[in-house]
N, CA, C and O atoms as CSV, one atom per row, in Angstrom:
chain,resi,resn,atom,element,x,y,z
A,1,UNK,N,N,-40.651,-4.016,-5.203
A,1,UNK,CA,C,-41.242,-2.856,-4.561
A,1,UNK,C,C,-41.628,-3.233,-3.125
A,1,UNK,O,O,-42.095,-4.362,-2.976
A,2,UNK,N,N,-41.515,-2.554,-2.194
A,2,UNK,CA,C,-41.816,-2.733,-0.713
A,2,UNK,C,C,-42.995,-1.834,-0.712
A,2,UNK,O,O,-43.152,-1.026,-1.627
A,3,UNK,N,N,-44.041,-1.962,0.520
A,3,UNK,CA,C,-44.355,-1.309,1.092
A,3,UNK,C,C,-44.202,-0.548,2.821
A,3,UNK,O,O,-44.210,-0.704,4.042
A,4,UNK,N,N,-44.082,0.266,1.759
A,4,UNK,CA,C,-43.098,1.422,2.889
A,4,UNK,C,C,-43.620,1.940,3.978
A,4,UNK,O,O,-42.882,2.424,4.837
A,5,UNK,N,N,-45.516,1.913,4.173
A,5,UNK,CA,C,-46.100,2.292,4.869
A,5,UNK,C,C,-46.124,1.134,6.321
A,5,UNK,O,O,-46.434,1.479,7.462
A,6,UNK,N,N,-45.768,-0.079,5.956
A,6,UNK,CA,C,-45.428,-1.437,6.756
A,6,UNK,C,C,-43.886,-1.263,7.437
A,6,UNK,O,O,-43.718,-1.797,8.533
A,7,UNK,N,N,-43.112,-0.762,7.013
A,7,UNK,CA,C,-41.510,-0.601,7.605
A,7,UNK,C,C,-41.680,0.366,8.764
A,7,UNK,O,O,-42.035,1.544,8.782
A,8,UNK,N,N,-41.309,-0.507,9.759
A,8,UNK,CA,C,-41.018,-0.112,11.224
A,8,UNK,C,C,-39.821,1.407,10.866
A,8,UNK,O,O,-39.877,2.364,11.638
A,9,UNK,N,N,-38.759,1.434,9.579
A,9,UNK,CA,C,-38.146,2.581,9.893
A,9,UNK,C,C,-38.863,4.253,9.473
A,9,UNK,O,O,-38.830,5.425,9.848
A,10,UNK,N,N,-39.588,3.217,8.269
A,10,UNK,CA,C,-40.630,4.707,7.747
A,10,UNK,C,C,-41.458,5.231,8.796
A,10,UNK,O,O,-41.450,6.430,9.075
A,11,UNK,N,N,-42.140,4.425,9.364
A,11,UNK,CA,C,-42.738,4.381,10.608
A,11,UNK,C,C,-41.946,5.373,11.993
A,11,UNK,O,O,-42.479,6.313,12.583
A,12,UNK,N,N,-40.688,4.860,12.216
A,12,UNK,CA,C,-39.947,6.090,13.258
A,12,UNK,C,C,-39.707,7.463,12.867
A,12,UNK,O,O,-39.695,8.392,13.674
A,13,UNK,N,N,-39.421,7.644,11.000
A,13,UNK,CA,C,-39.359,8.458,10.708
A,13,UNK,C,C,-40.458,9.348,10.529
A,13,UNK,O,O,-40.115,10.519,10.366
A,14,UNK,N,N,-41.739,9.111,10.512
A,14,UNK,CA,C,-42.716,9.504,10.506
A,14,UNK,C,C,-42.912,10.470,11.896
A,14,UNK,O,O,-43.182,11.668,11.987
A,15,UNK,N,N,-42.663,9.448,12.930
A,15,UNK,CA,C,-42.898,9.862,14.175
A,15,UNK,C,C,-42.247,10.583,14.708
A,15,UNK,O,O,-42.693,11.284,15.616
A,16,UNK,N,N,-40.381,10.656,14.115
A,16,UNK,CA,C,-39.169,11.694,14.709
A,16,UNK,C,C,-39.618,12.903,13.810
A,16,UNK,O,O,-39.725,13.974,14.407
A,17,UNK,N,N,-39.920,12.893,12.357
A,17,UNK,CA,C,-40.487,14.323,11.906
A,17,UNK,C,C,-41.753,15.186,12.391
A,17,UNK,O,O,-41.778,16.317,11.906
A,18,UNK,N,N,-42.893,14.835,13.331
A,18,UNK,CA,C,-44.032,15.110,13.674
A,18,UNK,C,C,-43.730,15.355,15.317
A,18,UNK,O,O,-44.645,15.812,16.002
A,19,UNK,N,N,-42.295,15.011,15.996
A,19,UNK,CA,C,-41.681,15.133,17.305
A,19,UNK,C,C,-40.714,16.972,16.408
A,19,UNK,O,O,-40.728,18.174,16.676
A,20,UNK,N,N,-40.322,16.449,15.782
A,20,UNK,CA,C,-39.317,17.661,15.296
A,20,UNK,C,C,-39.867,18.847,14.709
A,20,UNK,O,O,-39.082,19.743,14.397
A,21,UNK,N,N,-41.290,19.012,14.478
A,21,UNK,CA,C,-42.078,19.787,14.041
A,21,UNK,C,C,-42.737,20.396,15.409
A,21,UNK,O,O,-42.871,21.603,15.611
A,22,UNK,N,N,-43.003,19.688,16.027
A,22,UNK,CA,C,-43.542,20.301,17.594
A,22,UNK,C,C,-42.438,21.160,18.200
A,22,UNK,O,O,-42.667,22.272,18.674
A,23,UNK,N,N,-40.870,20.429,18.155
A,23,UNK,CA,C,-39.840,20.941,18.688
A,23,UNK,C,C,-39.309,22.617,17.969
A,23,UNK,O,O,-39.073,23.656,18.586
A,24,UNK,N,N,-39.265,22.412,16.827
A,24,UNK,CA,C,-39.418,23.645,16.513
A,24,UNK,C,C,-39.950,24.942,16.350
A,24,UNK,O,O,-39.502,26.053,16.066
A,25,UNK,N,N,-41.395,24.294,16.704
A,25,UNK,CA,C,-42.814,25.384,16.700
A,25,UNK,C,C,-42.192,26.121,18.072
A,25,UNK,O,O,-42.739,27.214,18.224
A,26,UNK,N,N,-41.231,25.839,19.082
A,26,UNK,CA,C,-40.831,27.098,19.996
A,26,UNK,C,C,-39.474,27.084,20.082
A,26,UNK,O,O,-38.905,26.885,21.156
A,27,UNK,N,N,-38.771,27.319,18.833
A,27,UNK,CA,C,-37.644,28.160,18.202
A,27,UNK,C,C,-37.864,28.998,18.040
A,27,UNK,O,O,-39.020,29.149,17.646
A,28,UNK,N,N,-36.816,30.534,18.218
A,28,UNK,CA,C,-37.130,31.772,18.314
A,28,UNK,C,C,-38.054,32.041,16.461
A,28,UNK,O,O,-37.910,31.305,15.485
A,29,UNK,N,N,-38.755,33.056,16.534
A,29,UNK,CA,C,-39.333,33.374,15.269
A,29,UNK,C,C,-38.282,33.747,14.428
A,29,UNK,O,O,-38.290,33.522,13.218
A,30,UNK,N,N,-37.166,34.441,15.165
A,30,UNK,CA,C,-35.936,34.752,14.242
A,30,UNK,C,C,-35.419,33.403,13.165
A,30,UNK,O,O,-35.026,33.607,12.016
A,31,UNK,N,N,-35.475,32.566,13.550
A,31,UNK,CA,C,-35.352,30.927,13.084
A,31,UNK,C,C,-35.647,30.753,12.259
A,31,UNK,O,O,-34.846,30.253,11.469
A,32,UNK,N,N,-37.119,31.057,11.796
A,32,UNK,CA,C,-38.303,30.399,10.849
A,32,UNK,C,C,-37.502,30.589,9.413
A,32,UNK,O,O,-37.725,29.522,8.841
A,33,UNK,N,N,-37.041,31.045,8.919
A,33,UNK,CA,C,-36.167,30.814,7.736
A,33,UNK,C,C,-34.828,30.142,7.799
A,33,UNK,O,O,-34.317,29.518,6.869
A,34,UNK,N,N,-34.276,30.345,9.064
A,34,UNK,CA,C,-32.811,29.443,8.928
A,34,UNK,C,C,-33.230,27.901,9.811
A,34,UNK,O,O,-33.600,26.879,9.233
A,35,UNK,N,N,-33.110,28.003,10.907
A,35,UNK,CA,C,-32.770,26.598,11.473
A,35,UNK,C,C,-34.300,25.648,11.686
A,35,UNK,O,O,-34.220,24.430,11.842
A,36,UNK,N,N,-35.286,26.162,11.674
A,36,UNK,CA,C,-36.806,26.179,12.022
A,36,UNK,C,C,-36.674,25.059,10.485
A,36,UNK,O,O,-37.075,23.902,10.361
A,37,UNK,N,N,-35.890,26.037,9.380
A,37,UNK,CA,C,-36.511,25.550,7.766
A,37,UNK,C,C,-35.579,24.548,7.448
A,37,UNK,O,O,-35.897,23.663,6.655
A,38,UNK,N,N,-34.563,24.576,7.924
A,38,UNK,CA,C,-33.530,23.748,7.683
A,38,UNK,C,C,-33.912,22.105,8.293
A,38,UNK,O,O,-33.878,21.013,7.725
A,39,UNK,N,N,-34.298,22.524,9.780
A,39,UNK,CA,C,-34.506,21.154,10.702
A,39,UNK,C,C,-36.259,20.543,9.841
A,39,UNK,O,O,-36.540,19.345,9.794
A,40,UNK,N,N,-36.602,20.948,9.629
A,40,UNK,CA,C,-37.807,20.353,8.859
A,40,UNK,C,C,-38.027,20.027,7.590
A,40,UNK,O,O,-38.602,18.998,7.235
A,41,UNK,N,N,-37.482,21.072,6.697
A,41,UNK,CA,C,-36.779,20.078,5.676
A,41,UNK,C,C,-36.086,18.531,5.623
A,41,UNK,O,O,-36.447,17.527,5.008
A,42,UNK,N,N,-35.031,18.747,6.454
A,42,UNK,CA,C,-33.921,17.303,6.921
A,42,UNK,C,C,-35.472,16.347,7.752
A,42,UNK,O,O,-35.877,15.258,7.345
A,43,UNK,N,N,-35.709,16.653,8.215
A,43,UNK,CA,C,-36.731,15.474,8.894
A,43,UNK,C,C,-38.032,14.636,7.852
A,43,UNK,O,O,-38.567,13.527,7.835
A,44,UNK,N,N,-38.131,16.093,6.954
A,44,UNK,CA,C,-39.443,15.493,5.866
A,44,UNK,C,C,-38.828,14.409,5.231
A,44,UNK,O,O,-39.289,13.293,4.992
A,45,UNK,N,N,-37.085,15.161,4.850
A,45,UNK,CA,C,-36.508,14.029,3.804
A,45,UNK,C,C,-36.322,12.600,3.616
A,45,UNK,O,O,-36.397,11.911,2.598
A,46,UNK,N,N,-35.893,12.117,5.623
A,46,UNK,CA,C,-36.024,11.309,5.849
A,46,UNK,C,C,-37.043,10.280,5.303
A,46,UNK,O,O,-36.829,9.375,4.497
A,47,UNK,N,N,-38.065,10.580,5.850
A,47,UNK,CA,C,-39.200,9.930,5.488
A,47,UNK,C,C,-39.960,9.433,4.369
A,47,UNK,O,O,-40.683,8.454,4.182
A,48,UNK,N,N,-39.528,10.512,3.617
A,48,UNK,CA,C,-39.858,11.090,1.879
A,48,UNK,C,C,-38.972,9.934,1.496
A,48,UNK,O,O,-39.579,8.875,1.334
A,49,UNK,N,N,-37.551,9.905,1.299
A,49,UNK,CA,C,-36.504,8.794,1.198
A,49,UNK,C,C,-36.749,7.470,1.088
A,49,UNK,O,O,-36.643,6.738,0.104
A,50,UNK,N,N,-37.111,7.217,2.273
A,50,UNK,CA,C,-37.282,6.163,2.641
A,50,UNK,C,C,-38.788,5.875,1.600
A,50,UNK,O,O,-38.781,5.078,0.662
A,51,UNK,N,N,-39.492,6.351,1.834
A,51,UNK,CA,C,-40.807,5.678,0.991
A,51,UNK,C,C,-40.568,5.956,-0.579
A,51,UNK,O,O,-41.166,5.191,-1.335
A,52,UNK,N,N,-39.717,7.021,-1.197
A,52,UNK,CA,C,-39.024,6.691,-2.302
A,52,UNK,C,C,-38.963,5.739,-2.899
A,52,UNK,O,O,-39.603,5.123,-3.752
A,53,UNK,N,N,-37.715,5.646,-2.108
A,53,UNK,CA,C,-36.747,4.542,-2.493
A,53,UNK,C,C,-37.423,3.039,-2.359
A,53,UNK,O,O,-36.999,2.048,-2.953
A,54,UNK,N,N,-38.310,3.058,-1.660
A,54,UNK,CA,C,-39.351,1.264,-1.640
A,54,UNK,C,C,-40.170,0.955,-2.602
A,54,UNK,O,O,-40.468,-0.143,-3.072
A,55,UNK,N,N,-40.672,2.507,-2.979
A,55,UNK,CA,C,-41.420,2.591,-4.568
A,55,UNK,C,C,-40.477,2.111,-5.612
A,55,UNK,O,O,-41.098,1.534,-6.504
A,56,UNK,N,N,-39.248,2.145,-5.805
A,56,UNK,CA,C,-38.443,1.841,-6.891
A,56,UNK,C,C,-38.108,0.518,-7.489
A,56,UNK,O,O,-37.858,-0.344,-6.647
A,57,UNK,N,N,-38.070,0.308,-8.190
A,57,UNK,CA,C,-37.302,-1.230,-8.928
A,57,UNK,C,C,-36.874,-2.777,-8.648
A,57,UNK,O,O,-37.147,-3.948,-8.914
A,58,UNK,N,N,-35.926,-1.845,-7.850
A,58,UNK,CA,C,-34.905,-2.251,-7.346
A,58,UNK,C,C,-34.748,-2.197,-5.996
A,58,UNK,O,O,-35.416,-1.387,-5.354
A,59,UNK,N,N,-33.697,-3.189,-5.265
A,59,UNK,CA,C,-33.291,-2.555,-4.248
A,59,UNK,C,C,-31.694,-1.456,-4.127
A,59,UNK,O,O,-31.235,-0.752,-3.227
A,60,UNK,N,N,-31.251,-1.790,-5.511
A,60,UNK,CA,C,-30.284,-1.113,-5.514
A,60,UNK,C,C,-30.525,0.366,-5.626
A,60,UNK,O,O,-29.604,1.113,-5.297
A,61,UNK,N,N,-31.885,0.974,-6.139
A,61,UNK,CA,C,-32.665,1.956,-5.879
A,61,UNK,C,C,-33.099,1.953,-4.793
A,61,UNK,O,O,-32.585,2.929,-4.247
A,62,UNK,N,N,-33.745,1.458,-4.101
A,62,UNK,CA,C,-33.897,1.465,-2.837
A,62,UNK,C,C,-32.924,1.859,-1.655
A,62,UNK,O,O,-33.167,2.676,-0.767
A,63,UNK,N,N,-31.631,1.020,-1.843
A,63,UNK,CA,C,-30.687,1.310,-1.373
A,63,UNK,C,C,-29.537,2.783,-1.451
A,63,UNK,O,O,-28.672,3.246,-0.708
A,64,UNK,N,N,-29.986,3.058,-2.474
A,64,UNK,CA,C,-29.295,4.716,-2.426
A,64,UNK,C,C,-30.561,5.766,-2.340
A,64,UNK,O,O,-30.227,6.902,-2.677
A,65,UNK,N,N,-31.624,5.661,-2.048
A,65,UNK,CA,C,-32.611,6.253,-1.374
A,65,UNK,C,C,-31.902,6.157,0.235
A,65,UNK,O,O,-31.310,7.067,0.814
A,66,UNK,N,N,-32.160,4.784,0.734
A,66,UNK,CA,C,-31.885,4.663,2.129
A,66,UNK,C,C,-30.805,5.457,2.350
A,66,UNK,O,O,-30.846,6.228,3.308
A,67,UNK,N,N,-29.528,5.407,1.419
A,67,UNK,CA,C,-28.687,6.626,2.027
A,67,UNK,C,C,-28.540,7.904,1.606
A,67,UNK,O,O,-27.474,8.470,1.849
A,68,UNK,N,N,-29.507,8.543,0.951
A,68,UNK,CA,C,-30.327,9.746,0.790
A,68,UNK,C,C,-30.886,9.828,2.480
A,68,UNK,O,O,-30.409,10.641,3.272
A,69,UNK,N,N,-31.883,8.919,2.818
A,69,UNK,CA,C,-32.426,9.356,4.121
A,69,UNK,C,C,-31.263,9.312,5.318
A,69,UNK,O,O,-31.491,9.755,6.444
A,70,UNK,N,N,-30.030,8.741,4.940
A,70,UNK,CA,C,-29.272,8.031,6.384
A,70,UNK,C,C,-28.523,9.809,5.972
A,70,UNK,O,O,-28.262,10.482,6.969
A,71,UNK,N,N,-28.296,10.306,4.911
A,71,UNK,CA,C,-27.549,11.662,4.687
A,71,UNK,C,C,-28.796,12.713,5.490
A,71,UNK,O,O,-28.393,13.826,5.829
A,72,UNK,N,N,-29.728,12.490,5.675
A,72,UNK,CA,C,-30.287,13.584,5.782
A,72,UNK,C,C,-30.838,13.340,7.657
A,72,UNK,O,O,-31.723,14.011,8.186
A,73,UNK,N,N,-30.392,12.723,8.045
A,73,UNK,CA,C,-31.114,11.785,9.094
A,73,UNK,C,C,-29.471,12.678,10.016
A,73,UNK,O,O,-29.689,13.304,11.054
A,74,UNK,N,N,-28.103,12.595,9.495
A,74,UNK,CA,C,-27.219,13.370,10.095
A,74,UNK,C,C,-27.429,15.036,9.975
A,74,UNK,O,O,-27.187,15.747,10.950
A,75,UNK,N,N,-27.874,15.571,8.766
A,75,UNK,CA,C,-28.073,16.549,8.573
A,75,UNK,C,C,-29.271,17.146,9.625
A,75,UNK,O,O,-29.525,18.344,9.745
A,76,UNK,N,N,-29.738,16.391,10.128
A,76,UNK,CA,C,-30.923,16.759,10.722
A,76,UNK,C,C,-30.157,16.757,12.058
A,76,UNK,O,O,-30.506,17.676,12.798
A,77,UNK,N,N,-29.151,15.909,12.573
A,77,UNK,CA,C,-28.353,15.522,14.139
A,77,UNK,C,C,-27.838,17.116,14.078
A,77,UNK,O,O,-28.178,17.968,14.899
A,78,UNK,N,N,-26.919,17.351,12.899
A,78,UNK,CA,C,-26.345,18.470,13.054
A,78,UNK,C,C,-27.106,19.640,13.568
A,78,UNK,O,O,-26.646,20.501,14.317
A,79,UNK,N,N,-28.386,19.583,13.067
A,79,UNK,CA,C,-29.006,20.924,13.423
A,79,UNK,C,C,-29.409,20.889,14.468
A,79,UNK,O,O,-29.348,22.022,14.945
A,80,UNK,N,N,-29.984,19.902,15.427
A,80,UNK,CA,C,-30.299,19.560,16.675
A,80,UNK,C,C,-28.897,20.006,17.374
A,80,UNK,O,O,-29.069,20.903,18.200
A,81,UNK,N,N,-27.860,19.676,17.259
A,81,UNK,CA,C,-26.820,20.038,17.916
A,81,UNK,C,C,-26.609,21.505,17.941
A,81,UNK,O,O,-26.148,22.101,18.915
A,82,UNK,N,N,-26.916,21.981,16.982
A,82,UNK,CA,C,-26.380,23.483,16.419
A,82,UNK,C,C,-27.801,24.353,17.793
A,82,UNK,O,O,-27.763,25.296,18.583
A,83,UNK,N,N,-28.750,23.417,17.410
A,83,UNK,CA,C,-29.889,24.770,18.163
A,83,UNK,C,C,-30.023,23.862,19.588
A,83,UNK,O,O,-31.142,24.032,20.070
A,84,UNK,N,N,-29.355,23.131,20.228
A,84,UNK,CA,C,-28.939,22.602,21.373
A,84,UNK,C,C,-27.708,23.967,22.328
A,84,UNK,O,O,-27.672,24.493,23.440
A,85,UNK,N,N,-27.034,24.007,21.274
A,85,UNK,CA,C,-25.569,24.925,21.949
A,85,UNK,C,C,-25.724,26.362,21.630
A,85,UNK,O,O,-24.992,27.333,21.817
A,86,UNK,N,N,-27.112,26.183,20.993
A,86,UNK,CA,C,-27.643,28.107,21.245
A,86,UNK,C,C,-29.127,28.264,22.450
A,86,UNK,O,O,-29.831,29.196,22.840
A,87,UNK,N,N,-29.073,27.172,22.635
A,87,UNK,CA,C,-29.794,26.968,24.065
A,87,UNK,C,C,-31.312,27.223,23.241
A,87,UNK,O,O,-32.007,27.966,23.934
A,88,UNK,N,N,-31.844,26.912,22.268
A,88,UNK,CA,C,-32.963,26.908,21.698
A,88,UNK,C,C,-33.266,25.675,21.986
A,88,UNK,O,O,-34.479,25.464,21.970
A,89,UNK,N,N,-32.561,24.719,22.263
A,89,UNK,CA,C,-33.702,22.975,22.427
A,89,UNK,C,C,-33.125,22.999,23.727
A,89,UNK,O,O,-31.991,23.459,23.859
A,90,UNK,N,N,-33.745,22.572,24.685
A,90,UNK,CA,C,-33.866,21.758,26.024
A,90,UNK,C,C,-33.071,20.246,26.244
A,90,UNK,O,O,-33.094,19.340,25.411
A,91,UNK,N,N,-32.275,20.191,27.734
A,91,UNK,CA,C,-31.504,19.352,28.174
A,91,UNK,C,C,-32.839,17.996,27.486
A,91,UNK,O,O,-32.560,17.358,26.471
A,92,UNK,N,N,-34.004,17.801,28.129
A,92,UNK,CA,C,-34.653,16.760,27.665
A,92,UNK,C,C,-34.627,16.557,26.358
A,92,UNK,O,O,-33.947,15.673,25.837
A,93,UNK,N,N,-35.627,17.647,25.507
A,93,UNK,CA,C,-35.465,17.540,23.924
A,93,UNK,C,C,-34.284,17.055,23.589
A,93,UNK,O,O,-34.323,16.011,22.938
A,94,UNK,N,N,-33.103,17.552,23.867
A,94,UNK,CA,C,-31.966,17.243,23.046
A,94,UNK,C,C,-31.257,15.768,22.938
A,94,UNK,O,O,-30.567,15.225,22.075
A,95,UNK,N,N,-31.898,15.265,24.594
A,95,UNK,CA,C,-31.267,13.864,24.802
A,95,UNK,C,C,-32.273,12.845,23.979
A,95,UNK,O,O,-31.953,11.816,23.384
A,96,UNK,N,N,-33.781,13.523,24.142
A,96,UNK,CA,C,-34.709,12.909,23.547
A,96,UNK,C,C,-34.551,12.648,21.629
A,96,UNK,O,O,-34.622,11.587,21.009
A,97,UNK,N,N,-34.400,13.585,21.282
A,97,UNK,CA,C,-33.960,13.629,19.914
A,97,UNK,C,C,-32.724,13.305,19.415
A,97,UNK,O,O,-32.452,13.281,18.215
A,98,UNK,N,N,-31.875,13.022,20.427
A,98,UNK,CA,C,-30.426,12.233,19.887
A,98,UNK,C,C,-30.604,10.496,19.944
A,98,UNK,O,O,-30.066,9.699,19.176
A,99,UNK,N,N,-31.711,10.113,21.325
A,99,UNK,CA,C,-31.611,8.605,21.057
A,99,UNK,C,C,-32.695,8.739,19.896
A,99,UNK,O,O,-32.285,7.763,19.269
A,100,UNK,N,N,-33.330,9.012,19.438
A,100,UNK,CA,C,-34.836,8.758,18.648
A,100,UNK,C,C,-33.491,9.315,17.078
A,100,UNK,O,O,-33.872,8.532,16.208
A,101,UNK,N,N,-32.863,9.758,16.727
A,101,UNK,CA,C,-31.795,9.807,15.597
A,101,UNK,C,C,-31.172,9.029,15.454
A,101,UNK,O,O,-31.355,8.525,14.346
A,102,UNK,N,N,-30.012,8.308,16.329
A,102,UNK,CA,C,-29.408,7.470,16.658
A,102,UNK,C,C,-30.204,5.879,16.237
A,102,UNK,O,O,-29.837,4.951,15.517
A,103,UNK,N,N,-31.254,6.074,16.942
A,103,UNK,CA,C,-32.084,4.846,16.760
A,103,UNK,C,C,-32.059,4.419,15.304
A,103,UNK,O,O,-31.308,3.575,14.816
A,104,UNK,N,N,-33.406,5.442,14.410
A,104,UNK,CA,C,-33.335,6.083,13.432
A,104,UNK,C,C,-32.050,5.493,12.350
A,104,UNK,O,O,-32.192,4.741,11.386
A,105,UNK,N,N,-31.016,5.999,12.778
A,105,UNK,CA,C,-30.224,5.602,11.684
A,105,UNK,C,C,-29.421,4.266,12.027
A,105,UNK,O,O,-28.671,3.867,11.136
A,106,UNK,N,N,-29.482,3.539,13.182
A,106,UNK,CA,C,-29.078,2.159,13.402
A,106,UNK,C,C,-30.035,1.355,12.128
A,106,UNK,O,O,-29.542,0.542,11.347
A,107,UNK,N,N,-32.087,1.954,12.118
A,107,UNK,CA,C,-32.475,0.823,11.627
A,107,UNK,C,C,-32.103,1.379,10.036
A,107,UNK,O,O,-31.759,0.403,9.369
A,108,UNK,N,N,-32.075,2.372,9.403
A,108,UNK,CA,C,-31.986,2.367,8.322
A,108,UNK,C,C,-30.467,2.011,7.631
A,108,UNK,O,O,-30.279,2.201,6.429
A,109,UNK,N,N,-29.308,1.424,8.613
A,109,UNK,CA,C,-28.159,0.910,8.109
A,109,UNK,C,C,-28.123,-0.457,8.328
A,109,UNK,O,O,-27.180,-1.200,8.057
A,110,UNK,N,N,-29.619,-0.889,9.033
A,110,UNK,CA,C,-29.642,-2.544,9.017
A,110,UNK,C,C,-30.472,-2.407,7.751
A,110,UNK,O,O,-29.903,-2.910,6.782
A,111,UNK,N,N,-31.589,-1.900,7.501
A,111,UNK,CA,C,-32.056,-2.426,6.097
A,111,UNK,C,C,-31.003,-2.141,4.848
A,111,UNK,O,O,-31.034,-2.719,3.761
A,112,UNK,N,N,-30.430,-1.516,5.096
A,112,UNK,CA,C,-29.365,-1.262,3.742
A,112,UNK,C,C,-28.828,-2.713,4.088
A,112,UNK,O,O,-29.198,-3.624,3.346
A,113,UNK,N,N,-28.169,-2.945,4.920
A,113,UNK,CA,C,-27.544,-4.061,5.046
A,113,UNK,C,C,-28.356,-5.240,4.495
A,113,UNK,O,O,-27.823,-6.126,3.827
A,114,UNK,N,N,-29.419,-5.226,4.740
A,114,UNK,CA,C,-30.216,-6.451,4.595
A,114,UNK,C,C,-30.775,-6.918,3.130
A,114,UNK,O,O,-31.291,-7.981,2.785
A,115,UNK,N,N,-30.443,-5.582,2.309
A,115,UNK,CA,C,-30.699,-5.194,0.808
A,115,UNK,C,C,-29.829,-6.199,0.247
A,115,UNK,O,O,-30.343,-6.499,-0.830
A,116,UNK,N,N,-28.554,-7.017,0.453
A,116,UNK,CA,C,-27.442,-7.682,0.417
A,116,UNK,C,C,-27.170,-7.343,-1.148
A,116,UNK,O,O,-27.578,-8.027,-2.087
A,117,UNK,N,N,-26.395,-6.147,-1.248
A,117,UNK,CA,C,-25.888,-5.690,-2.490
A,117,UNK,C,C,-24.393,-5.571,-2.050
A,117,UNK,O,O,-23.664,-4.806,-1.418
A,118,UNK,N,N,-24.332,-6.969,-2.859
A,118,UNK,CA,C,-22.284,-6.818,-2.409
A,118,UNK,C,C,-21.847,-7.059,-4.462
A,118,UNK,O,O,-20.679,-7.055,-4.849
Protein backbone atom coordinates (compact mmCIF):
# COMPACT_ATOMS: atom_id res chain seq x y z
CA UNK A 1 0.00 0.00 0.00
CA UNK A 2 1.44 3.54 -0.74
CA UNK A 3 0.59 6.58 0.58
CA UNK A 4 -0.92 8.53 -1.91
CA UNK A 5 -1.27 11.72 -0.07
CA UNK A 6 2.96 11.78 -0.21
CA UNK A 7 3.10 11.20 -4.26
CA UNK A 8 4.26 14.24 -6.00
CA UNK A 9 1.67 12.86 -8.94
CA UNK A 10 -1.48 12.77 -6.62
CA UNK A 11 -0.26 15.94 -5.53
CA UNK A 12 -0.29 17.64 -9.38
CA UNK A 13 -3.41 16.05 -9.78
CA UNK A 14 -4.88 17.59 -6.98
CA UNK A 15 -3.68 20.90 -8.08
CA UNK A 16 -4.59 20.47 -12.14
CA UNK A 17 -8.31 19.52 -10.81
CA UNK A 18 -8.74 22.72 -8.39
CA UNK A 19 -6.91 24.86 -11.68
CA UNK A 20 -9.71 23.06 -13.90
CA UNK A 21 -12.51 23.84 -11.61
CA UNK A 22 -11.66 27.62 -11.56
CA UNK A 23 -11.28 27.26 -15.44
CA UNK A 24 -14.57 26.17 -15.90
CA UNK A 25 -16.50 28.30 -13.38
CA UNK A 26 -16.37 30.87 -16.71
CA UNK A 27 -17.66 28.42 -19.33
CA UNK A 28 -20.78 29.54 -20.86
CA UNK A 29 -23.80 28.39 -18.36
CA UNK A 30 -25.01 26.62 -21.50
CA UNK A 31 -22.00 24.09 -20.57
CA UNK A 32 -22.87 23.21 -17.04
CA UNK A 33 -24.27 19.85 -18.10
CA UNK A 34 -22.09 19.03 -21.12
CA UNK A 35 -18.46 20.21 -21.16
CA UNK A 36 -18.39 22.16 -17.56
CA UNK A 37 -19.59 18.22 -16.30
CA UNK A 38 -17.61 16.33 -18.45
CA UNK A 39 -14.14 18.40 -17.79
CA UNK A 40 -14.64 17.90 -13.99
CA UNK A 41 -15.61 14.69 -13.83
CA UNK A 42 -12.21 13.64 -16.02
CA UNK A 43 -10.11 15.83 -13.58
CA UNK A 44 -11.78 14.37 -10.17
CA UNK A 45 -10.95 10.93 -11.75
CA UNK A 46 -7.58 11.54 -12.07
CA UNK A 47 -6.92 12.06 -8.68
CA UNK A 48 -9.58 9.66 -7.28
CA UNK A 49 -7.36 6.94 -9.44
CA UNK A 50 -4.50 7.58 -8.44
CA UNK A 51 -5.23 7.44 -4.59
CA UNK A 52 -7.30 4.27 -5.45
CA UNK A 53 -5.15 2.45 -6.83
CA UNK A 54 -2.20 3.12 -3.81
CA UNK A 55 -4.91 1.92 -1.39
CA UNK A 56 -4.82 -1.51 -3.13
CA UNK A 57 -2.78 -4.75 -2.64
CA UNK A 58 -0.87 -4.72 -5.02
CA UNK A 59 0.93 -2.85 -7.38
CA UNK A 60 -0.50 -4.65 -10.10
CA UNK A 61 -3.72 -2.95 -8.71
CA UNK A 62 -2.16 -0.04 -8.42
CA UNK A 63 -0.97 -0.15 -11.75
CA UNK A 64 -4.28 -0.45 -13.64
CA UNK A 65 -5.65 2.31 -11.42
CA UNK A 66 -2.65 4.45 -12.73
CA UNK A 67 -4.02 3.73 -16.15
CA UNK A 68 -7.56 4.41 -15.17
CA UNK A 69 -6.08 7.95 -14.21
CA UNK A 70 -3.51 8.15 -17.41
CA UNK A 71 -7.25 7.24 -19.46
CA UNK A 72 -8.88 9.94 -17.88
CA UNK A 73 -5.97 12.47 -17.67
CA UNK A 74 -6.45 12.28 -21.96
CA UNK A 75 -10.05 12.42 -21.62
CA UNK A 76 -9.71 15.47 -19.78
CA UNK A 77 -6.81 16.90 -22.84
CA UNK A 78 -9.64 16.17 -25.15
CA UNK A 79 -12.04 18.40 -23.56
CA UNK A 80 -9.62 21.22 -23.03
CA UNK A 81 -9.05 21.03 -26.71
CA UNK A 82 -12.71 20.75 -27.61
CA UNK A 83 -13.60 24.09 -25.36
CA UNK A 84 -10.17 25.69 -26.62
CA UNK A 85 -11.55 25.61 -30.51
CA UNK A 86 -14.98 26.93 -29.32
CA UNK A 87 -13.05 29.81 -27.95
CA UNK A 88 -14.43 29.06 -24.31
CA UNK A 89 -10.69 28.64 -22.76
CA UNK A 90 -8.10 31.35 -23.40
CA UNK A 91 -4.72 31.39 -25.53
CA UNK A 92 -3.03 31.35 -21.78
CA UNK A 93 -5.43 28.77 -20.08
CA UNK A 94 -5.06 26.51 -22.89
CA UNK A 95 -1.20 26.57 -23.11
CA UNK A 96 -1.34 26.57 -19.33
CA UNK A 97 -3.42 23.43 -19.06
CA UNK A 98 -1.71 21.50 -21.85
CA UNK A 99 1.88 21.74 -20.11
CA UNK A 100 0.29 21.05 -16.47
CA UNK A 101 -1.54 17.59 -18.55
CA UNK A 102 1.33 16.72 -20.38
CA UNK A 103 3.36 17.00 -17.25
CA UNK A 104 0.68 15.11 -15.41
CA UNK A 105 0.78 12.20 -17.53
CA UNK A 106 4.75 12.02 -18.13
CA UNK A 107 4.74 11.43 -14.12
CA UNK A 108 2.02 8.96 -13.95
CA UNK A 109 3.75 6.73 -16.93
CA UNK A 110 7.03 6.93 -14.89
CA UNK A 111 5.36 5.47 -11.81
CA UNK A 112 3.68 2.77 -13.83
CA UNK A 113 6.99 2.19 -15.09
CA UNK A 114 8.58 2.08 -11.85
CA UNK A 115 5.78 -0.51 -10.57
CA UNK A 116 8.28 -3.01 -12.68
CA UNK A 117 5.47 -5.43 -13.73
CA UNK A 118 7.00 -7.21 -16.70
Amino acid sequence: MHRYKELKVWQKAIDLATLVYRITEKLPKAEKFGLVSQMNRSDVSIASNIAEGAGRNSNKDFNNYLGIALGSSFELETQVIISYRLEYIDDQDFEYLENELEHLQNMITKLKMSLNLQ
